[in-house]
GUTI-161060 format. One record per residue (C-alpha): residue in three letters; x, y, z; residue number from 1. Coordinates in pm, 1 decimal. Example, Ala and Ser with C-alpha at 12.3 -4.5 7.8 and 13.67 -1.06 7.14 Angstrom:
% GUTI-161060
<rest->Ala X->1230.0 Y->-450.0 Z->780.0 nr->1>;
<rest->Ser X->1367.0 Y->-106.0 Z->714.0 nr->2>;
This chain:
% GUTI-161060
<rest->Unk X->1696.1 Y->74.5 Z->1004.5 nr->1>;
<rest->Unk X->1951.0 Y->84.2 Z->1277.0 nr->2>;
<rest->Unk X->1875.7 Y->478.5 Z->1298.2 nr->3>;
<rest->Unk X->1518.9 Y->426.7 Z->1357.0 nr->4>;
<rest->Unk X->1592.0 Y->134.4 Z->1636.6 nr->5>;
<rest->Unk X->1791.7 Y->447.8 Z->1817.1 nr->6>;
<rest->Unk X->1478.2 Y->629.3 Z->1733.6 nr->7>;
<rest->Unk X->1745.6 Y->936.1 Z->1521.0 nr->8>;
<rest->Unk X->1457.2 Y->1160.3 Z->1393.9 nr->9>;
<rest->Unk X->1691.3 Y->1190.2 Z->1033.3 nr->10>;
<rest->Unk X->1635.7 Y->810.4 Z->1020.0 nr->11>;
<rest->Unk X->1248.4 Y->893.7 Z->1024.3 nr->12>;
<rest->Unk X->1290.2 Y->1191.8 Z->786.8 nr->13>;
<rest->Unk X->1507.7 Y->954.3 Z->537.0 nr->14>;
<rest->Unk X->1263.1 Y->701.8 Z->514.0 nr->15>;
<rest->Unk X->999.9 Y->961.9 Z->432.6 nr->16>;
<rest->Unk X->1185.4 Y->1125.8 Z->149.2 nr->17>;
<rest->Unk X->1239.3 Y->770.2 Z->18.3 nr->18>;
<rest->Unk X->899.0 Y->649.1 Z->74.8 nr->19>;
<rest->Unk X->600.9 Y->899.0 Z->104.0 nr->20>;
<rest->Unk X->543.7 Y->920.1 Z->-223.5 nr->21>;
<rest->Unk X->496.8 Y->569.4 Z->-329.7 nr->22>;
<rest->Unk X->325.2 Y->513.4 Z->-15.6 nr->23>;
<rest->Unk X->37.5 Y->761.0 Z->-16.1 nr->24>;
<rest->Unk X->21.5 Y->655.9 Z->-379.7 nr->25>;
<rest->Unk X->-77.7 Y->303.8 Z->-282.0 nr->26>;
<rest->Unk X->-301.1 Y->402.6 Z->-52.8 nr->27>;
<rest->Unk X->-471.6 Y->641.3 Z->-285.8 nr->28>;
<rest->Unk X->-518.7 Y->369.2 Z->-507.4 nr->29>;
<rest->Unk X->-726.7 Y->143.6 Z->-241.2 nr->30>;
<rest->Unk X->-869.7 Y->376.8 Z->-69.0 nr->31>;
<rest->Unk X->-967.4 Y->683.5 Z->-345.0 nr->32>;
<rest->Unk X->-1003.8 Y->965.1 Z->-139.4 nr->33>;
<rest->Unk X->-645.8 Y->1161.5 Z->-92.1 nr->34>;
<rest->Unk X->-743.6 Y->1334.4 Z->233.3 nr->35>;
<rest->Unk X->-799.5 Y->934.9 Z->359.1 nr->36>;
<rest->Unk X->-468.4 Y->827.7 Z->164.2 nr->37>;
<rest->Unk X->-273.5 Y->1055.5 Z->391.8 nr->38>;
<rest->Unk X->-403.8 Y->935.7 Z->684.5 nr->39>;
<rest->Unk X->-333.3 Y->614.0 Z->605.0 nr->40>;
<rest->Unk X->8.9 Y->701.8 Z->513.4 nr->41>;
<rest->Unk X->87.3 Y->896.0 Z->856.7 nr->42>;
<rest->Unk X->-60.8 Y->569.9 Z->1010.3 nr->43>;
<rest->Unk X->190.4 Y->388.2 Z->880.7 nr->44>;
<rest->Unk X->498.3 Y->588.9 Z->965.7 nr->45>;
<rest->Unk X->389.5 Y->665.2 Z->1331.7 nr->46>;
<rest->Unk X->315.5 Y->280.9 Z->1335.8 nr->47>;
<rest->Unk X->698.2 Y->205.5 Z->1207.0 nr->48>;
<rest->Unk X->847.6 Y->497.1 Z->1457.8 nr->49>;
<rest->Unk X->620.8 Y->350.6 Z->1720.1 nr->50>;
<rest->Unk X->747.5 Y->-29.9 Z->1685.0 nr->51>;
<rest->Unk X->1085.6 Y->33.0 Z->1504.7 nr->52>;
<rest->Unk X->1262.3 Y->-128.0 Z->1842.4 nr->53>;
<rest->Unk X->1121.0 Y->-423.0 Z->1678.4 nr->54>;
<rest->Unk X->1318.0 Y->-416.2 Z->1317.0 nr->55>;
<rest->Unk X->1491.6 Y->-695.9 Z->1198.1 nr->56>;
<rest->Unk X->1705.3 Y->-607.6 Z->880.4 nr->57>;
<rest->Unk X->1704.1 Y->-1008.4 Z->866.8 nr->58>;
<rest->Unk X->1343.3 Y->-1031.6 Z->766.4 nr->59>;
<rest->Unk X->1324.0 Y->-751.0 Z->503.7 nr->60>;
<rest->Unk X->1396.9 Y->-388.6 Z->437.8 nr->61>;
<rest->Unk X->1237.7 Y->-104.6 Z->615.3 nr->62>;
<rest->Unk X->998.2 Y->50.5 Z->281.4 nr->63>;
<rest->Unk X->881.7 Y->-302.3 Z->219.7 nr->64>;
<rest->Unk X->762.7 Y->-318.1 Z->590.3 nr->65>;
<rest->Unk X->624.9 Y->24.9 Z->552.1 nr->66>;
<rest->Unk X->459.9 Y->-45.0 Z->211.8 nr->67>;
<rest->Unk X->293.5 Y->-374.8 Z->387.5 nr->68>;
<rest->Unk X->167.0 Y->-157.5 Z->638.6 nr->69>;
<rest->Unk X->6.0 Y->105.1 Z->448.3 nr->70>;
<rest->Unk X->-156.3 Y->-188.2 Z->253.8 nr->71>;
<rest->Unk X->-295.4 Y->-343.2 Z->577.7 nr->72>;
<rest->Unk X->-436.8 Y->-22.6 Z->687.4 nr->73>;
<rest->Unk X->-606.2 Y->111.8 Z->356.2 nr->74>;
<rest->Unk X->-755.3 Y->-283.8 Z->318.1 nr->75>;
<rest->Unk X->-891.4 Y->-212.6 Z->710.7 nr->76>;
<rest->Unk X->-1013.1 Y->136.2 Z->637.1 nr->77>;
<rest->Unk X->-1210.6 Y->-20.9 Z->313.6 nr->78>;
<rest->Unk X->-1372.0 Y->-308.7 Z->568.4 nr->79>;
<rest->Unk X->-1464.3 Y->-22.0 Z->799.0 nr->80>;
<rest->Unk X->-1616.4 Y->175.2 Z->519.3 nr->81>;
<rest->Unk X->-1797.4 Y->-107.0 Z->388.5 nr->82>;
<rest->Unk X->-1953.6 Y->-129.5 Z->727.5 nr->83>;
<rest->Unk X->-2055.0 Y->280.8 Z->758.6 nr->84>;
<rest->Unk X->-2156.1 Y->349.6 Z->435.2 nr->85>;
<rest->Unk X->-1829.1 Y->492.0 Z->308.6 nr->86>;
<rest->Unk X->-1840.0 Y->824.5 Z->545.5 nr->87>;
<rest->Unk X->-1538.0 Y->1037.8 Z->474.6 nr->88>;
<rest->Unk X->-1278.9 Y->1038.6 Z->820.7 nr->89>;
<rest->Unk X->-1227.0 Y->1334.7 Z->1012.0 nr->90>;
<rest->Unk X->-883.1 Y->1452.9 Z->979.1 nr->91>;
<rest->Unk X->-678.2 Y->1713.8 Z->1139.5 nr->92>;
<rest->Unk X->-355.6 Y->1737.8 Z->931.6 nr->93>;
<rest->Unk X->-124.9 Y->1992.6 Z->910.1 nr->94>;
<rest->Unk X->-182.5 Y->2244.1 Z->597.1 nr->95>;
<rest->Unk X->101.1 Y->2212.1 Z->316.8 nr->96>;
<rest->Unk X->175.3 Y->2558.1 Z->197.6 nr->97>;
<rest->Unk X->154.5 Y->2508.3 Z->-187.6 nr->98>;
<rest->Unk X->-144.2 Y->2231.2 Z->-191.2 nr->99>;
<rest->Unk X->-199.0 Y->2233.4 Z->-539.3 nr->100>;
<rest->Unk X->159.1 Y->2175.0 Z->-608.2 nr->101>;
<rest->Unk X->187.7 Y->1890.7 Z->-391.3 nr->102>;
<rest->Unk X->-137.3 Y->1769.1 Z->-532.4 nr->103>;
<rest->Unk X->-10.2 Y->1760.5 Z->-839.4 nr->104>;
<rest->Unk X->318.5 Y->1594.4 Z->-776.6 nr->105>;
<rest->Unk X->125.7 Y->1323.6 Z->-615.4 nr->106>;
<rest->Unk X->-110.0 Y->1303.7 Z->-908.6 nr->107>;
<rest->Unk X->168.9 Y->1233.8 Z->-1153.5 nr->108>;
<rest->Unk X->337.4 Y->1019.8 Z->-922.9 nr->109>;
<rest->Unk X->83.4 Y->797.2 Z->-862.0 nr->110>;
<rest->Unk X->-26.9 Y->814.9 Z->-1212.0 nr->111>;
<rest->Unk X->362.7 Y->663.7 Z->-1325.2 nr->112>;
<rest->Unk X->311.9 Y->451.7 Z->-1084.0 nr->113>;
<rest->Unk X->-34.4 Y->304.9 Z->-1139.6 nr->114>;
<rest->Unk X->50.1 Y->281.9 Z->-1523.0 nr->115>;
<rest->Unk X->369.1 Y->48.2 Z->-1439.0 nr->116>;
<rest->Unk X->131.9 Y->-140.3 Z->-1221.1 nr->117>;
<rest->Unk X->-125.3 Y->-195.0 Z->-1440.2 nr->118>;
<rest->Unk X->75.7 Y->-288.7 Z->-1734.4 nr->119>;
<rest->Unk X->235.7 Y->-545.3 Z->-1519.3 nr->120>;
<rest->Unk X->-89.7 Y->-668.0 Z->-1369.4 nr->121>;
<rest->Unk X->-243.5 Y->-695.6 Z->-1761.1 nr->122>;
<rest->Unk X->61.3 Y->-891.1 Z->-1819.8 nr->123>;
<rest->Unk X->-38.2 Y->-1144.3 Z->-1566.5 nr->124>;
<rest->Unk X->-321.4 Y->-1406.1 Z->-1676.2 nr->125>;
<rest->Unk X->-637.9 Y->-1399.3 Z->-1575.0 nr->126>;
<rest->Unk X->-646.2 Y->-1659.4 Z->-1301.2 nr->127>;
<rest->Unk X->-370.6 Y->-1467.6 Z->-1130.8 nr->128>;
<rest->Unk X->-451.2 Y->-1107.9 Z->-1247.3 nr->129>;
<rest->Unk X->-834.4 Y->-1146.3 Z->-1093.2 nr->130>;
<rest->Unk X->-708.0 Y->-1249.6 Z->-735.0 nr->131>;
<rest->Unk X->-486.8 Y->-992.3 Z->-695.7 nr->132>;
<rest->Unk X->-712.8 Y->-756.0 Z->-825.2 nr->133>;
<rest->Unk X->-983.3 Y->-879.0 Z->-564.5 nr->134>;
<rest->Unk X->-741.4 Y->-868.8 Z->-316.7 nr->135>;
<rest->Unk X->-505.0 Y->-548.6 Z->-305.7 nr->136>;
<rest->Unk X->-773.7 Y->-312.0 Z->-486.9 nr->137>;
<rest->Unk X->-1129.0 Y->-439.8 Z->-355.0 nr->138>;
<rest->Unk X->-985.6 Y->-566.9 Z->7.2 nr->139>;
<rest->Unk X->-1108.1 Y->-908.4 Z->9.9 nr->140>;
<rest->Unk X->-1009.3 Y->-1192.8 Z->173.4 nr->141>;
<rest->Unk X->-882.9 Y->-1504.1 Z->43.1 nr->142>;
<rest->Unk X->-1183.9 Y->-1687.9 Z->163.2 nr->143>;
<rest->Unk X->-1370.7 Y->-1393.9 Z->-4.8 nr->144>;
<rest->Unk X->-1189.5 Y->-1420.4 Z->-326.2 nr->145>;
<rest->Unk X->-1231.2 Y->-1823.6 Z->-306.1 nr->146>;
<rest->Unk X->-1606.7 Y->-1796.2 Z->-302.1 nr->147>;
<rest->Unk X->-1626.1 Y->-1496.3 Z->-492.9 nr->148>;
<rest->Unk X->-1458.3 Y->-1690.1 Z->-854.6 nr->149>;
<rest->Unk X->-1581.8 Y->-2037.7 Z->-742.5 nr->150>;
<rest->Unk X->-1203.5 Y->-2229.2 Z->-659.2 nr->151>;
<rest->Unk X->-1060.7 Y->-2374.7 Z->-340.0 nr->152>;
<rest->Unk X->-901.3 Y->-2162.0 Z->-145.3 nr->153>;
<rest->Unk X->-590.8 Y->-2366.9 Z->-194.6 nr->154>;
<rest->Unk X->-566.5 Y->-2236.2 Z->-555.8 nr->155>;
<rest->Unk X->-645.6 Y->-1887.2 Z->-465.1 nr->156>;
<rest->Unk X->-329.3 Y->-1853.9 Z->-209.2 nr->157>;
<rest->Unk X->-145.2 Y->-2063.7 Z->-495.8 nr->158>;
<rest->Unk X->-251.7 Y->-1836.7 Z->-761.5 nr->159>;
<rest->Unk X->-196.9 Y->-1480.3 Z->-542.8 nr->160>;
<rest->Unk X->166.5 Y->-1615.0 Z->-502.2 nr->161>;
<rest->Unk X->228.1 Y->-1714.3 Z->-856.1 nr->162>;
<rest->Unk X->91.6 Y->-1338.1 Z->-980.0 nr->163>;
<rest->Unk X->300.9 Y->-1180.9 Z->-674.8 nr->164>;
<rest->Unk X->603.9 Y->-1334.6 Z->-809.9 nr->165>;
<rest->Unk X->551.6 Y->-1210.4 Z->-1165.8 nr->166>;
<rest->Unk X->461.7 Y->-866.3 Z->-1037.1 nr->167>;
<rest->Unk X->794.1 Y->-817.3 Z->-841.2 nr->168>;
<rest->Unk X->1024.6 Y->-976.3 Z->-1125.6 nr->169>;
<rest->Unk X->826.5 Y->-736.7 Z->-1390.2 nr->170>;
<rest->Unk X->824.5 Y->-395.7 Z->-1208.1 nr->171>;
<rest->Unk X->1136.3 Y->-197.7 Z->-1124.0 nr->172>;
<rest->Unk X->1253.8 Y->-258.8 Z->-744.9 nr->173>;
<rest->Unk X->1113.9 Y->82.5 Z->-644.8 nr->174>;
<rest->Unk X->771.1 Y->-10.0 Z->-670.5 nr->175>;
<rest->Unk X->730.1 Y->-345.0 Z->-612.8 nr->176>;
């Protein structure tokens, strides 16, 4: 963190090796389309180079910020789809020489991932698995998710919590 505040490029790189993966694997998983996942994902990182005279090792560790981030963004680019019809983005992203390697890196990748994930999530009940689903995978808002299952949205935000807790204490610290 303290090497991004000085803005060290190596900072940057580190915190790509450690997170890229699991980050354009969670935003493949809200938004579905890879080429929009990486988008997302460079989002993200410019976002944290862009702002990283702002971090505050006090208030949380730099891949948990960047993970929230990527979240926030895929959830947007789902509202802005929802509004367009779901038109793919324009992108103009640097070629990766073996593509199909990479692809398939990614695909197993976020395939681990998504199975510890779901297993997790089944593991939840249903009036915390459902709000969390609503949430994080179909981009709703708690008011959303509050009229969409019929409760207050009191017990929604009290339910999200709940499940949140249970997720982090049943997946490894990597991914949660």
């Amino acid at each position: 963190m303290q090497g991004l505040k000085r803005k060290d490029p190596r900072a940057l790189a580190a915190l790509y090796q450690k997170a890229a993966r699991g980050a354009f694997g969670l935003a493949f998983r809200i938004v579905g389309d890879g080429a929009a996942a990486e988008d997302v994902v460079q989002d993200a990182f410019l976002t944290v180079w862009r702002q990283s005279h702002t971090l505050n090792p006090e208030r949380g560790n730099v891949v948990s910020l960047l993970m929230t981030i990527v979240h926030h963004r895929a959830i947007d680019l789902l509202r802005a789809r929802r509004g367009r019809g779901g038109e793919p983005l324009p992108l103009d992203l640097a070629t990766v020489e073996d593509e199909r390697a990479v692809a398939l890196l990614d695909a197993v990748d976020a395939s681990l991932a998504r199975e510890l994930l779901l297993h997790a999530l089944n593991s939840l009940p249903e009036d915390q698995r459902r709000p969390i689903q609503l949430a994080y995978f179909e981009g709703l808002t708690h008011v959303e998710i509050a009229e969409a299952l019929g409760i207050p949205l009191g017990t929604v935000k009290s339910r999200l919590r709940l499940g949140l807790e249970k997720l982090r204490a049943a997946l490894p610290p990597e991914t949660s």
